[in-house]
C-alpha atoms as one frame of an Amber mdcrd trajectory, in Angstrom:
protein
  -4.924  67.471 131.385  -1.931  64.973 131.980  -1.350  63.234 134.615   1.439
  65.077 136.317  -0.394  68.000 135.813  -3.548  66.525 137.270  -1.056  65.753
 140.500   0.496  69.267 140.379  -2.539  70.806 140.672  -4.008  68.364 143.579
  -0.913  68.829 145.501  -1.322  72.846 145.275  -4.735  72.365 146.620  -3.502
  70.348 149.749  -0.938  72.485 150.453  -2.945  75.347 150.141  -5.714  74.031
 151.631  -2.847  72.689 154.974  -2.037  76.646 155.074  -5.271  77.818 155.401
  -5.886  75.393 158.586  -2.531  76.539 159.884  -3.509  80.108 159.986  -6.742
  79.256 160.737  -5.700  77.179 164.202  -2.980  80.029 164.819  -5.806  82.950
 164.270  -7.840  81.174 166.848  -5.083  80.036 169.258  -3.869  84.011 169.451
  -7.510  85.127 169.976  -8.118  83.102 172.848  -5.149  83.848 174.439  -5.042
  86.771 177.211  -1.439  87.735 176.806  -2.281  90.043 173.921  -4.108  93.557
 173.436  -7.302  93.861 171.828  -5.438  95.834 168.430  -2.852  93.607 168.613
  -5.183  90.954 167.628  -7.551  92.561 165.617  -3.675  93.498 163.042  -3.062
  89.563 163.564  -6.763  88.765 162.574  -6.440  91.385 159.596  -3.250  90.033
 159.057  -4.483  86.285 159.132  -7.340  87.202 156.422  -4.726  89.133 153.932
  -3.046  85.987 153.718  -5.499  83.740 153.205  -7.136  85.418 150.461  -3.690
  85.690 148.679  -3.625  81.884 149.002  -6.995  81.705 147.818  -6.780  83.715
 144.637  -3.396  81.640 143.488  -3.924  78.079 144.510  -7.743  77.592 144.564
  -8.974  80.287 141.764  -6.147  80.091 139.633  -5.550  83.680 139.355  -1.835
  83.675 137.485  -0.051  85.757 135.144  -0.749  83.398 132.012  -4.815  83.286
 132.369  -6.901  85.839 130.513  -6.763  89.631 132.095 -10.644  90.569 132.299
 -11.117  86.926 133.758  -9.134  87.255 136.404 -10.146  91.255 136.811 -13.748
  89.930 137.220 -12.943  86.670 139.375 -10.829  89.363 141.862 -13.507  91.863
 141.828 -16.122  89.185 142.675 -13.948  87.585 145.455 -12.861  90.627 147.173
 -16.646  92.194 146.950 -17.952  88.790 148.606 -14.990  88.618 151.689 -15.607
  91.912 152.037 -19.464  91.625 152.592 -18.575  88.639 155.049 -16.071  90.696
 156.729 -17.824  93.847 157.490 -20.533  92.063 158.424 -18.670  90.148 160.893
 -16.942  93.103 162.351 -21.118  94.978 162.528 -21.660  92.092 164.602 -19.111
  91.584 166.685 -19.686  95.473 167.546 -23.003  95.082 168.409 -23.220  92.019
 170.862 -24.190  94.002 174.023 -21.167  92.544 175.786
């Protein structure tokens, strides 16, 4: 790999990684705020997620056009099984806290 492409790719990976803390902070900052509905935050939480899996299949996994199709079939599969587990599971336990 050359060098400019070695800084290309670092750069994507900051910036990707500087949008994930964004939505991360907002996420958390609309949560703990009391000005908004429960279903209005649970679409800006489901919202939030969508995002940041879209900006970690392009920038982190590499999942373009120009890489091999059953690669990235099998990387995408394997991603959105895994969130998925970790998302349902965190919704089964939010739902059963006893709150």
């Amino acid at each position: 790999m050359s060098i400019c492409k070695k800084k290309f790719f670092l750069n994507s990976l900051f910036i990707s990684f500087f949008f994930i803390l964004v939505l991360i902070f907002f996420t958390f900052y609309i949560i703990f705020l009391k000005n908004f509905s429960k279903i209005s935050k649970k679409n800006i939480l489901i919202l939030s997620f969508l995002i940041q899996i879209i900006i970690h299949l392009y920038h982190v996994l590499n999942i373009k056009k120009n890489n091999l199709i059953i690669l990235n079939f099998f990387s995408l599969f394997f991603t959105i099984l895994i969130i998925g587990i970790i998302f349902i599971g965190s919704l089964w336990i939010m739902n059963h806290l006893n709150h």
